[in-house]
Structure formats: C-alpha cells, structure tokens
C-alpha positions in Angstrom: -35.8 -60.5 33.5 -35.5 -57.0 31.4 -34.8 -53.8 33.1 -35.8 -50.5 31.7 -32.6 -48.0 31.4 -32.9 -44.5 30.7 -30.7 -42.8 28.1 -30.5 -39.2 28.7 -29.4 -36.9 26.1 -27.0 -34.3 27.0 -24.9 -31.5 25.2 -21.5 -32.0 25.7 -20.5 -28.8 27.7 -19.9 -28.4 31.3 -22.3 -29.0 33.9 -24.9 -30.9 31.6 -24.1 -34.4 33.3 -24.1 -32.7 36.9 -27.6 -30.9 36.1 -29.0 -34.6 35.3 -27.7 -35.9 37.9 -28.7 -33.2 40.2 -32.5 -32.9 39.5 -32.5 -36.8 40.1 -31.2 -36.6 43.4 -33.5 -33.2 44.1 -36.0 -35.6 43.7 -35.0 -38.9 45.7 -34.3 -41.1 43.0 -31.3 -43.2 43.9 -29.0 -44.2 40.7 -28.4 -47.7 41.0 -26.0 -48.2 37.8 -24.6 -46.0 35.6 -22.2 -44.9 32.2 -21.5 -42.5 29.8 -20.8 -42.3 26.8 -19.9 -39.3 24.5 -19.4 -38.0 21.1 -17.9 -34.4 20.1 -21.1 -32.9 20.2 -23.3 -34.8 22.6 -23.2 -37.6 25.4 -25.4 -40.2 26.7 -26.0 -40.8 30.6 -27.3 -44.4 30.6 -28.7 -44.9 34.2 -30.7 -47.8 36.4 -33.5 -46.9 38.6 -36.4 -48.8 41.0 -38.5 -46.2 39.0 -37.9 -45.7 35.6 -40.9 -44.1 34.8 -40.8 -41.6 37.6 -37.4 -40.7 36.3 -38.2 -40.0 32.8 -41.1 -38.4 33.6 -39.0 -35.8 35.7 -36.0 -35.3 33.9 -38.3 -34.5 30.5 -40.4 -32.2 32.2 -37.0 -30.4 33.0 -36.9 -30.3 29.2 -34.5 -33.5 29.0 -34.5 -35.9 26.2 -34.5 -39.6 27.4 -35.1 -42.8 26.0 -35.8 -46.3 27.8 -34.2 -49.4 26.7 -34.3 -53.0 28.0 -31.1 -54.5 29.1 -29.8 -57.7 31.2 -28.2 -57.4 34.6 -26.2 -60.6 34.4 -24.4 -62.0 37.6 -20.9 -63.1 36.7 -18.2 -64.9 39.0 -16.2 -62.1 40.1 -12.7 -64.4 39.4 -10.8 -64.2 36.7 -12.8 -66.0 34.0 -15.8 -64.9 35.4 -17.0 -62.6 32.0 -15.2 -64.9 29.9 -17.9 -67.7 30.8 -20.4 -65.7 30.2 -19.6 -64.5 26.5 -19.1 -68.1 25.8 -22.7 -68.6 26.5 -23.3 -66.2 24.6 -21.2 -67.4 21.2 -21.9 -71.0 21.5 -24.1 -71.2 18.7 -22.4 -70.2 15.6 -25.8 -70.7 13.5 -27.3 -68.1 15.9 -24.9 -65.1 17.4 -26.2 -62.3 20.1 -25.4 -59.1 19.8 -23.7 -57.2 22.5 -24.4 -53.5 21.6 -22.6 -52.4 25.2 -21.7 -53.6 28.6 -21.2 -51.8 32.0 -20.6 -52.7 35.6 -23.2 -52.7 38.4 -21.1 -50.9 41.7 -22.3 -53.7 43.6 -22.1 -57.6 44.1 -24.4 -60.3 45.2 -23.1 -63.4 46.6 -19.7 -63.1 45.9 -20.6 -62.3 42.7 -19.9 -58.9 40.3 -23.1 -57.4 38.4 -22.5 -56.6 34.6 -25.2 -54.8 32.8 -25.9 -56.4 29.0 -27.6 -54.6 26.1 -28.3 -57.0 23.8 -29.3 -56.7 20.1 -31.9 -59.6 21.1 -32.5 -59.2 25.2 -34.7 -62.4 25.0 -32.3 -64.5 23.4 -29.8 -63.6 25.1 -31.7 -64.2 28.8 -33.1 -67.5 28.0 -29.2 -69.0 26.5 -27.7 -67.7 29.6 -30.3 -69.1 31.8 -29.7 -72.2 29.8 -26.0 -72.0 30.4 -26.6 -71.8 34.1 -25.8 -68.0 34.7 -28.0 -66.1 36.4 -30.2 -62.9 34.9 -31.1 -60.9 37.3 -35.3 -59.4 37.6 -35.8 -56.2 38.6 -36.8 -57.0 41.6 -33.5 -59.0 42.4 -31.1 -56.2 41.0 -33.2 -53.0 42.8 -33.4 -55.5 46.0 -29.8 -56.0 46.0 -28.8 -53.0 47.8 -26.2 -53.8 50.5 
C-alpha cells in the first residue's frame, strides 16, 4: 500500500526546480504528484512516479541529491468533510496517535473521489487504521493506474 516518493534537493536560486523538472521530462518520466517545500537556503521537490528508481537513478547521475520515502495515497470524499473523516481515523485512538509529518493533493480523482498524499510518522499504522475505518489506501498500482 506504500509508495516510494522522491525528495530532491535543490538550492534555492532560480532555475534549480525547472532543471529537475526538466531532465525528468528529457527522459519520459511523467510526474504524477507533486510539492514543494522551501527554506531560505534550500527547497525540497517531493514528487510521485510509476518508476522511482529510474528517477533517482537519473536525476543523481545529473549530480542531484534525492531521497525515497514511503507515503500513503489515501482516497478521501471529495465533499466537504471528506479529509475531516479521514483524520478522525486517524486520532481515534488516544492511547495510540499517528503522525502526520505532511500532506499534499494528487491532481487527480478516482471515483468521485480526491487523492491526498500522507506521510506518516508510522506508514503502517496508519494504512491498516484507515483500512479499518473503511477508507481506502491506494497501491501503487491503483494510484499509477489511475490516470484519466
């Protein structure tokens, strides 16, 4: 149920994100989901894609610094409410609390539904009291799959 995400390292000047971004699409990988985040001196492109390992393997032998995390693409109602029932999932168990550590949005839908993206301090958890809780946690292949 865990999807590898890239974070890519980048110096926070001008045309850092774009280069990234470019040598991805220079060689065909299609970004499914992304964010980023920034700090005075550096950012962070977090990024989905079918291949993970392709991607790292590209963008550090361009010289890139990237890291691969696990995270959660979580379907939630897209209504008003919809991410509300979702974090009560997730803090119904007072004796036992998850994590979030950040949250994004998927550009896409399935089934009338909005795609968030979850990292979690404990990704395992936090998949199997969703799942519990009746709310769907997207595989890899479901999320990659889902292109409209």
């Amino acid at each position: 149920m865990k999807i590898k995400q890239l974070s890519i390292f980048a110096e926070n000047k001008p045309g850092h994100l774009a280069a990234c971004c470019r040598l991805l699409a220079e060689n065909a990988v299609d970004l499914r989901a992304l964010t980023v985040a920034d700090t005075q001196h550096f950012g962070i492109l977090r990024v989905l894609v079918k291949d993970a390992d392709q991607a790292r393997a590209i963008l550090e032998k361009a010289g890139h610094v990237v890291k691969t995390t696990e995270v959660l693409a979580v379907e939630v109602a897209d209504q008003p409410g919809g991410l509300v029932r979702v974090l009560s999932a997730l803090e119904d168990s007072p004796l036992n609390p998850l994590n979030i550590e950040y949250a994004y949005a998927a550009p896409f839908g399935r089934n009338g539904k909005a795609v968030l993206i979850f990292r979690f301090g404990d990704p395992d958890a936090a998949a199997q009291r969703l799942r519990e809780s009746g709310i769907a946690v997207l595989s890899s292949k479901e999320f990659f799959g889902s292109q409209e």
